[in-house]
VOPAGU-2260 file (C-alpha; in pm, 1 decimal, decimal comma):
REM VOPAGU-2260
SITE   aa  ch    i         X         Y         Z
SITE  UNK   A    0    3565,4   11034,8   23124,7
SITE  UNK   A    1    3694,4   10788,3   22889,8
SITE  UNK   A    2    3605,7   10837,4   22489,1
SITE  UNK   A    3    3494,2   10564,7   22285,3
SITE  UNK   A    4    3659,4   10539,9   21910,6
SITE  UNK   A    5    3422,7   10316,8   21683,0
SITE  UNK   A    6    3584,0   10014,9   21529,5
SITE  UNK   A    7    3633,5   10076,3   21150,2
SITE  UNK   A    8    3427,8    9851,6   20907,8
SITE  UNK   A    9    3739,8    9749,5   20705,7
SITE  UNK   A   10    3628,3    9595,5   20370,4
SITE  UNK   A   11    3915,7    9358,6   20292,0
SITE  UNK   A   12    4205,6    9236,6   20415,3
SITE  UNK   A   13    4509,6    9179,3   20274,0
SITE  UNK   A   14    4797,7    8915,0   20256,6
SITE  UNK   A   15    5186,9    8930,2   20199,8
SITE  UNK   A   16    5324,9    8617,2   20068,3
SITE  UNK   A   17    5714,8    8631,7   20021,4
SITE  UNK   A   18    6006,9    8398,5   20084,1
SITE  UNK   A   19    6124,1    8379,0   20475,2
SITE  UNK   A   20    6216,4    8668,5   20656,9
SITE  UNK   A   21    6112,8    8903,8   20391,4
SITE  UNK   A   22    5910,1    9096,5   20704,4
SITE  UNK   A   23    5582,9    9020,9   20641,2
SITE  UNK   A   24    5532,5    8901,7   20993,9
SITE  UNK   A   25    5644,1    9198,2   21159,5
SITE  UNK   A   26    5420,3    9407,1   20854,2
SITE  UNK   A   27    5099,6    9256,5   20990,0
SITE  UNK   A   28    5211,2    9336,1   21407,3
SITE  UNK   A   29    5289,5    9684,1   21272,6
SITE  UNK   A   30    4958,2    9740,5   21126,1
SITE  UNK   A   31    4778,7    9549,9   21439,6
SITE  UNK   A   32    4981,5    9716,5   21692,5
SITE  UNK   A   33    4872,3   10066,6   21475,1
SITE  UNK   A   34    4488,1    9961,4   21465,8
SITE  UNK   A   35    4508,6    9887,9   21904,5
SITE  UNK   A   36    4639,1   10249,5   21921,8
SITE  UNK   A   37    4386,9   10389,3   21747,2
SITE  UNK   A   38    4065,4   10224,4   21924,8
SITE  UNK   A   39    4200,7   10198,9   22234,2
SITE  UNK   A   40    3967,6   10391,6   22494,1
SITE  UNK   A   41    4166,4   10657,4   22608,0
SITE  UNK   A   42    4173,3   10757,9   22974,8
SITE  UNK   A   43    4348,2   11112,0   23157,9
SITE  UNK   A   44    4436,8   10800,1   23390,7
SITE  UNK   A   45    4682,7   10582,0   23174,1
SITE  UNK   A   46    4636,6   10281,3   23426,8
SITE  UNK   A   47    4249,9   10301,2   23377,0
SITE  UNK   A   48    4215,9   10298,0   23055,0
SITE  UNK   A   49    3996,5    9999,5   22900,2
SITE  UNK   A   50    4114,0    9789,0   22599,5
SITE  UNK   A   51    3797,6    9696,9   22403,3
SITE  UNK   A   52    3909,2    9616,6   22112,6
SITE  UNK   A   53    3926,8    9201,8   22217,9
SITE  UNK   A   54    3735,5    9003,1   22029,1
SITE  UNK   A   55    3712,6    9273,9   21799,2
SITE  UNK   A   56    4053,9    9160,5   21638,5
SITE  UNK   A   57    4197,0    8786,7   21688,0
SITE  UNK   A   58    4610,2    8732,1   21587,4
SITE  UNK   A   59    4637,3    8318,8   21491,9
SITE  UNK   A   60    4950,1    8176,2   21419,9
SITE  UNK   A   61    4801,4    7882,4   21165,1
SITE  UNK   A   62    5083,2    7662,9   21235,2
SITE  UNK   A   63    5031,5    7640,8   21597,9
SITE  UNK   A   64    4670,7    7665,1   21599,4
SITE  UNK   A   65    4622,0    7349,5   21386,6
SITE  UNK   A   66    4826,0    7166,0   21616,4
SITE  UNK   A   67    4603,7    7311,3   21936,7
SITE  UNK   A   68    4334,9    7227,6   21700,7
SITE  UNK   A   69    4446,5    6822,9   21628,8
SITE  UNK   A   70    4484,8    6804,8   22023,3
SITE  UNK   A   71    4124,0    6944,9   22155,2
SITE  UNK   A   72    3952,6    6716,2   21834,9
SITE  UNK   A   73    4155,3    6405,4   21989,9
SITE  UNK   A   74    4020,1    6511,0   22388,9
SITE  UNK   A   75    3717,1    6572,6   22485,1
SITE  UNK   A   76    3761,9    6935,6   22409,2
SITE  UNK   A   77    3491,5    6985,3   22161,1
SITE  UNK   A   78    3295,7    7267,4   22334,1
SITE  UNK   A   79    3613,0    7435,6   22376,8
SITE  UNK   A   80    3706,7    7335,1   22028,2
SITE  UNK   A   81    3358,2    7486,7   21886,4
SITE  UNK   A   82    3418,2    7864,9   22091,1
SITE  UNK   A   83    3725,5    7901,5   21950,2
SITE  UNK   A   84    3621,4    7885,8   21579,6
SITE  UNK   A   85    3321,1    8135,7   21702,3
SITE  UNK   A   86    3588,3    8366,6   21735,6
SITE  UNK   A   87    3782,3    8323,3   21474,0
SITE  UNK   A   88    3455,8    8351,7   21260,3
SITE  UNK   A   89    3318,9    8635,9   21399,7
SITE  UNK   A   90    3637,2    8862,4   21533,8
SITE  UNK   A   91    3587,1    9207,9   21333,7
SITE  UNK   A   92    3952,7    9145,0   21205,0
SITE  UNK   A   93    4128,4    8804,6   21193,6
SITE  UNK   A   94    4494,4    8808,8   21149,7
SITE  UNK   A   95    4645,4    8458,4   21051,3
SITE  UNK   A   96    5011,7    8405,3   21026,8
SITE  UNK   A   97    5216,4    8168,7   20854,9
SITE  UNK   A   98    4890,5    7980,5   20630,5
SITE  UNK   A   99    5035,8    7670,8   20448,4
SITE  UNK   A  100    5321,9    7566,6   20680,6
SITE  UNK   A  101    5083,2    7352,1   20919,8
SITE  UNK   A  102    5204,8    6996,9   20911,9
SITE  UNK   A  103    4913,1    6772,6   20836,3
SITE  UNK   A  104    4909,8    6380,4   20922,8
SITE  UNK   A  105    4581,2    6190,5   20908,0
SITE  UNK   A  106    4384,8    6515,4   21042,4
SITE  UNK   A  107    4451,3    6705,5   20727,6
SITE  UNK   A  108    4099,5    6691,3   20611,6
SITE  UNK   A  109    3971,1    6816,6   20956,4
SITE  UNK   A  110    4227,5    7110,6   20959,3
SITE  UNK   A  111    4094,1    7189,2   20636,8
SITE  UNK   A  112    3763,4    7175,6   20766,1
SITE  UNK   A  113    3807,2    7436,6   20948,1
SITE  UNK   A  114    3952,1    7660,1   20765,2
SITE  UNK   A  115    3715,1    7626,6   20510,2
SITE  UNK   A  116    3418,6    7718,5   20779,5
SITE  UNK   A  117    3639,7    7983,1   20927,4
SITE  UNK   A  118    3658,5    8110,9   20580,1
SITE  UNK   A  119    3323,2    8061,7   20418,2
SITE  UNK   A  120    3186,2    8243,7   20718,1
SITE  UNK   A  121    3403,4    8559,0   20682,1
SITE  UNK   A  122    3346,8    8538,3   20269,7
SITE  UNK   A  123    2963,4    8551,8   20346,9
SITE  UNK   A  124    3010,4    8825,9   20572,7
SITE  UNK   A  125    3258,0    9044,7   20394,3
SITE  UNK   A  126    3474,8    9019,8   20765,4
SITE  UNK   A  127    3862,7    9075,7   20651,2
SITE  UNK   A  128    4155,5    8829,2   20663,3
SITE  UNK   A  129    4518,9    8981,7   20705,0
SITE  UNK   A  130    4726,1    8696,6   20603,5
SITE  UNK   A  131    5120,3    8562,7   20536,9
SITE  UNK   A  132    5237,8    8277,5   20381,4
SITE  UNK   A  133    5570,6    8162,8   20253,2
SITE  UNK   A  134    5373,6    8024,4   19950,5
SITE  UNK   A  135    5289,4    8112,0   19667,3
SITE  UNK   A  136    4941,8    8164,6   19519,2
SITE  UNK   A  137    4990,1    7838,2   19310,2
SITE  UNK   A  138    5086,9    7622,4   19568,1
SITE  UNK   A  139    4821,3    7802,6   19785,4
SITE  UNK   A  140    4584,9    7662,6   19563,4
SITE  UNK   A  141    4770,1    7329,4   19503,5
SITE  UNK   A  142    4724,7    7307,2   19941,7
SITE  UNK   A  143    4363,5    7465,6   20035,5
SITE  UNK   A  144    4208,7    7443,2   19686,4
SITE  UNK   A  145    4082,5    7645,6   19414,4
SITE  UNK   A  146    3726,3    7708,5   19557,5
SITE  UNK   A  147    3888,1    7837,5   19887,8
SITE  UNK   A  148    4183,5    8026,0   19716,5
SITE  UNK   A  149    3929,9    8243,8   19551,2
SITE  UNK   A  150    3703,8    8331,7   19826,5
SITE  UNK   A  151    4044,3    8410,8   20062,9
SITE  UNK   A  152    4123,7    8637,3   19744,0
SITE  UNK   A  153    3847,1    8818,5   19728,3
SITE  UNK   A  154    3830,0    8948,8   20056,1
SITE  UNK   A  155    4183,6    8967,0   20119,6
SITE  UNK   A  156    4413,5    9090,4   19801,0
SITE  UNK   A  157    4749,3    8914,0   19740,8
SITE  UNK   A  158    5078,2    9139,3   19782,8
SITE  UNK   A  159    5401,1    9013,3   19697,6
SITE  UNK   A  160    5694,2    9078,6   19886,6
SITE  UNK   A  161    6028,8    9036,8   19771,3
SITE  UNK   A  162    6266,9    9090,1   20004,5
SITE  UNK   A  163    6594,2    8878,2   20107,9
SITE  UNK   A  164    6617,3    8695,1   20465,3
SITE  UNK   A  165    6672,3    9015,0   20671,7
SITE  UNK   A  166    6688,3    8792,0   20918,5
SITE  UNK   A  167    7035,8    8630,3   20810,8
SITE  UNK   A  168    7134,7    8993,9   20696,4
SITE  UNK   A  169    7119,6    9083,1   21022,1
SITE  UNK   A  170    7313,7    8790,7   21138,3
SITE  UNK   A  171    7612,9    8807,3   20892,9
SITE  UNK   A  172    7595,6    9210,7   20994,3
SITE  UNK   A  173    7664,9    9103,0   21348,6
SITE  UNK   A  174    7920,3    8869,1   21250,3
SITE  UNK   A  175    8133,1    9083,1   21101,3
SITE  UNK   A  176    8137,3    9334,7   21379,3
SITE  UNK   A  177    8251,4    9084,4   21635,4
């Protein structure tokens, strides 16, 4: 018989702003991958066990969303458009990656928009926000705003990391060895 695990009420979020590859992609998979584990329905059967967590937690890379997002606005992909934001509004734990590197043309206002709704609406509701961005909190502010800035803040803490590219380290590490 399989055992249900509640879904935590998780107060705030967090996000990890830091120069690129400093990790803090692979920080928020890490602590998404751990939450799946944990409210996974288990099963003695491993093939038969049931994954309830979705839409319980939603993983948005902001870059590539706001780009899905300028396409359905310039289709007739509105109703689409409109369940999508549901569930990035009301997903018990919304993970966005990479906030402040989405190019914006004339549909910057728009894109804004919507994060501003998908925001306000998980402000009101105390839902958490685990966030990165390459940014700092200035020129977070400088891009989304001071009124948005504050309510991302306040229900999802800043932490800084400071870490080199690991990326490259691991790159000149290879190079040497070949």
């Amino acid at each position: 018989m399989p055992v249900f695990h509640p879904i935590p009420h998780v107060p705030s979020g967090y996000g990890l702003i830091g120069g690129t590859g400093a990790a803090k992609t692979s920080q928020l998979v890490h602590r998404l991958a751990e939450t799946i584990e944990r409210f996974v329905v288990e099963s003695p059967d491993p093939e038969k066990a049931v994954f309830p967590f979705y839409p319980f937690a939603r993983w948005i890379s902001w870059p590539e969303e706001v780009e899905k997002l300028k396409r359905m606005s310039a289709t007739d992909g509105h109703r689409e458009l409109d369940s999508l934001i549901t569930l990035w509004k009301e997903a018990r734990q919304l993970y966005l990656d990479d906030i402040g590197q989405e190019r914006f043309g004339s549909e910057k206002d728009y894109a804004q928009g919507v994060f501003a709704e998908v925001l306000d609406y998980r402000y009101r509701n105390q839902l958490p926000i685990f966030w990165t961005s390459n940014l700092d909190e200035s020129q977070l502010t400088t891009r989304y705003g001071a009124r948005l800035m504050s309510r991302l803040l306040t229900v999802s803490p800043v932490n800084k990391v400071r870490s080199q590219d690991l990326r490259l380290v691991g790159l000149k590490a290879r190079m040497k060895t070949t």
